[in-house]
Every structure is written in C-alpha cells, then in structure tokens.
N, C-alpha and C positions, 0 to 999 in steps of 0.2 A: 355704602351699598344700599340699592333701593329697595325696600318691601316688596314681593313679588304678591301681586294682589289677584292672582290666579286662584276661586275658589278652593279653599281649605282641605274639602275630604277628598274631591279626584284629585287633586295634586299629590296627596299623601299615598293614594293606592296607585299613579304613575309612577312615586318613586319607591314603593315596594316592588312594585314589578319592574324596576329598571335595577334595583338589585339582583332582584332572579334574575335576571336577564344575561348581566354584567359580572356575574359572582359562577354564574353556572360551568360547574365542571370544575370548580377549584378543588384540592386536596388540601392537607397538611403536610409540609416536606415530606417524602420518603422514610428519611432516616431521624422525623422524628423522633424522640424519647421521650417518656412521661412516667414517674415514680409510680409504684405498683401501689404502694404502701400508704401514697398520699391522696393520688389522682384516680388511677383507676386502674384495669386490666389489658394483659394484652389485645387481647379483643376488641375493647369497646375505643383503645387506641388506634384498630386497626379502620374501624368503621372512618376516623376521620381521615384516613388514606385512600377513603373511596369518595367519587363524588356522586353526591345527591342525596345520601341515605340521611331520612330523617333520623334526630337525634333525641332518647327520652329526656322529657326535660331536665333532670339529674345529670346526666350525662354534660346537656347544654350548657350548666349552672357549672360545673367543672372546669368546662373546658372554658369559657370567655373568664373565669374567674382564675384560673392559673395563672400567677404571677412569670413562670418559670421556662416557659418554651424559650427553646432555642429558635426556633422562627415563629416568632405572635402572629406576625403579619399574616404570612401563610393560613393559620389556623386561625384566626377570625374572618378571611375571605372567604373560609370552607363553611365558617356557621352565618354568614353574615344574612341570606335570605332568609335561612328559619328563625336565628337571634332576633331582626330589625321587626320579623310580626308579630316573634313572643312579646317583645317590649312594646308595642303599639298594643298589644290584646291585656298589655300587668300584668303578665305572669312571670316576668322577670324581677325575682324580690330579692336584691342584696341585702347583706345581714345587715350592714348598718347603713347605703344609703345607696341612690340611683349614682353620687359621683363615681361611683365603685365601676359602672357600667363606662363613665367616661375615660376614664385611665386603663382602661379593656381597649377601648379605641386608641389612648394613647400612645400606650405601651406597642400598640400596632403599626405606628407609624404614620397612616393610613394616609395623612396629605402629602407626602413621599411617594404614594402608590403613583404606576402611568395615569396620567390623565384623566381619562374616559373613567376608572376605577374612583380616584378621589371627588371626581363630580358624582358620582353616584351617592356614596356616603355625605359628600356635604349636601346634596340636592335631600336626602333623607332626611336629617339633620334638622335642615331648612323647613319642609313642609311638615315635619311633625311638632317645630316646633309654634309655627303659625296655627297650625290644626288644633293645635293644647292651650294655646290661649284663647280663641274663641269657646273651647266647650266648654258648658257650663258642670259638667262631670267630668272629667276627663281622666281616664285610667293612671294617669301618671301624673300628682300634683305640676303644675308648671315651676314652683320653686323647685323642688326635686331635678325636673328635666333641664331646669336651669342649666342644676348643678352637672349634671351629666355632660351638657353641650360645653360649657365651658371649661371643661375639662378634657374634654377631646380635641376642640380644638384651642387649649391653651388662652382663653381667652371670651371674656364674658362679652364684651363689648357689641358684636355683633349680633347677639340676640339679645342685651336691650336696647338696641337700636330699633328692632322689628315690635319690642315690646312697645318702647314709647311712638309708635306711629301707628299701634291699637286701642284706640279712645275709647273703650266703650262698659260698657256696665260688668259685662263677664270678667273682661281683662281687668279690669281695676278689684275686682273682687278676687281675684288671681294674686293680683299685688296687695292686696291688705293683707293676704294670710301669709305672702312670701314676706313680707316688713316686720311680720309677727313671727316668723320665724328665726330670721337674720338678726333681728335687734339684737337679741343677747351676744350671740358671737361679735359684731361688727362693734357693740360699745367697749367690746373687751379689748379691739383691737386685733381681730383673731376672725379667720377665715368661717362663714357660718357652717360650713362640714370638716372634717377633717384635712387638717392641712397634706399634703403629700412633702413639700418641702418648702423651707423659709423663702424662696425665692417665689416661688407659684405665691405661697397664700399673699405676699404683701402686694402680688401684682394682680390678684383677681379681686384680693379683698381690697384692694382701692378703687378698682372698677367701681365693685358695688358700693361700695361706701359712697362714691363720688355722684355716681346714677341716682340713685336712692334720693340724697340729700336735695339732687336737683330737681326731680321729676314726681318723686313720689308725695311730697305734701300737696301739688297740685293737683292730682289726680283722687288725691283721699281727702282729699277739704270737704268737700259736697258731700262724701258721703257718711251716714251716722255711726257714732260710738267710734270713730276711731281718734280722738282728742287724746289718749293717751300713748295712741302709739306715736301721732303726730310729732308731739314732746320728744319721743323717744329716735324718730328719724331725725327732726332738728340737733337731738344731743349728740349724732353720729357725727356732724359738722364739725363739733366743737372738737378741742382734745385737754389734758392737762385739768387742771383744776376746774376750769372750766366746764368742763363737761361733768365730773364728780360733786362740786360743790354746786352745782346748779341748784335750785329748789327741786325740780323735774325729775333729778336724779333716782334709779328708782332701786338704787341699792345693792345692786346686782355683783354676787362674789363670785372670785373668779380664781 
C-alpha cells in the first residue's frame, strides 16, 4: 500500500468529519445490557440508545473500555465520532496503554463493518497516523499509537510501512524514543505492550522485531547518542546465546 501523501492536518480533520458523517445516527442495540455495579446506571446506558448525545468523558472511558457488551460493534459506532476527536485532542488516557484503545477497535470488529463504515475507520487510522509522525509534539507518542493501530487492525506492518517512507528528522526522533521503548520487551522476546494472546504477540512482535532490525539502524546512525541503543536494536537480530553473551548485552532480567 502506497503512502497517501495528501497533506497531514486536512486529511486528518476529512476523516474526522467522515466519521460524523458516516457514524451519525448510530445507537447501541436496543436491548443492550450493561452491569449496574461495574459500568454504570440505567440512565447513562440509556443515553447510548440515543443518537448524537454527547458523552462525559467518564462515561466515554466506560463505554470504549468495557470488555463485555453483547454488541461492541454497535456501541463503538455510537461513540466513534466524539471517541476518534477525544483521542486526536489526548484526552483518552488508558491505565496502562493506548493498545488498550486498539482492542476497543478490535473487540469491534470493525473491518467486518459494510464498507463505506470500515473505510472510514481505517481512513482515520491512516491520516492520524501520518499526521503523528510528522508532529514534532504530537498528543499521542507515535510508539503508543503504534501500539493502538496494530492492534486494531491485527497487524503492525502497514503503518511501518508509512513509517519507513517518512525520512525526516521528526519521524526519526519518533523512532529513537519508540527503539527505546521496545528494546526491553523485543530483547525478552515479548511483545513491547502487553500481550493479549500467545498468537498475536509472536506475530506483531516479529513484525517489529523484523522492521526495527531492518530499518531502524539506518535511520539512527546519523543521529547523536544513540550508539547504545544502536547495540541494542542489532541484539534484537540475534537470539540464543548470542544475543546474551554478546559484550553489548546490557543485562536485562526478565
């Protein structure tokens, strides 16, 4: 798949608003249920039976973070326009990481969705995550949103494909702090967020393992102080003894 090289910030507020667009008027089934005890009240259940009404953000954090509906799908198409600009504005803070937000998508089904509906979400997908590697702040580290897109859609590969055909000083300052994050998980052999299952992690974590190893010493050679991470993406390569009894090795328990 090609780079879409349609400037960054309007393509990103096209495909917010192709959300509204496309998402507008959805509910949560009917006959959804949702635990009193756990989730919330009958009432603020009911608001998601209506379409349009904004949701407080508590409420929002609830609802995309419930593991338990009996139709996810439904109930992430109801939040998906106000959800897609909290997460674009950072005010979406899972407790322990943004993949949390991608298994929200997952758990949704959402490349299942008609047509028209799944180009929307991966059109989102797409320009936010194009829009996150050129900023040089960007509300939502790019390792983070990494983690989120390849988890939604099963699969790292196509955003670093978008990654490595952005050459430039931000994007590579993007990938030193995502190398410095990943090292320790990826030299453990161990997915750098929490795995969801043995099958996912050994297939995203060879992705990056694979990416990283290929791409990422070229890209951080030029740039300073990072000779020690350098080391530590080359150890990624290795495995076995190899990689532990290296001199470079930097000791790391696991």
């Amino acid at each position: 798949m090609l780079p879409d090289t349609t400037p960054t910030r309007p393509r990103l507020d096209r495909a917010l608003d192709g959300l509204a667009v496309t998402f507008r008027g959805m509910t949560a089934h009917p006959g959804e249920v949702q635990c009193e005890c756990h989730w919330g009240s009958p009432e603020e259940l009911a608001l998601l039976k209506a379409p349009g009404v904004p949701l407080a953000p508590d409420l929002l954090r609830r609802t995309w973070d419930a593991p338990d509906w009996d139709d996810h799908g439904a109930v992430l198409r109801r939040i998906l326009p106000q959800f897609a600009r909290a997460l674009v504005r950072g005010e979406v803070e899972p407790m322990f990481g943004m993949y949390e937000v991608g298994r929200s998508f997952a758990r949704g089904n959402w490349q299942r969705w008609p047509a028209q509906q799944s180009a929307a979400v991966r059109e989102f997908l797409h320009a936010w995550w194009a829009q996150n590697l050129l900023d040089p702040a960007p509300a939502v580290p790019a390792h983070e949103l990494l983690s989120l897109c390849a988890e939604a859609a099963g699969t790292a590969v196509p955003w670093l494909t978008v990654w490595e055909s952005v050459d430039d000083e931000v994007s590579d300052r993007h990938l030193r702090e995502a190398a410095a994050a990943w090292e320790y998980g990826l030299l453990g052999d161990q997915l750098p967020w929490d795995a969801w299952n043995d099958e996912d992690e050994s297939g995203l974590r060879g992705e990056l393992s694979t990416w990283l190893v290929r791409h990422a010493p070229t890209r951080l050679r030029t740039r300073d102080g990072c000779g020690t991470l350098l080391h530590r993406i080359r150890l990624i390569g290795l495995s076995g003894p190899d990689r532990w009894e290296d001199p470079h090795w930097p000791g790391h328990q696991y």
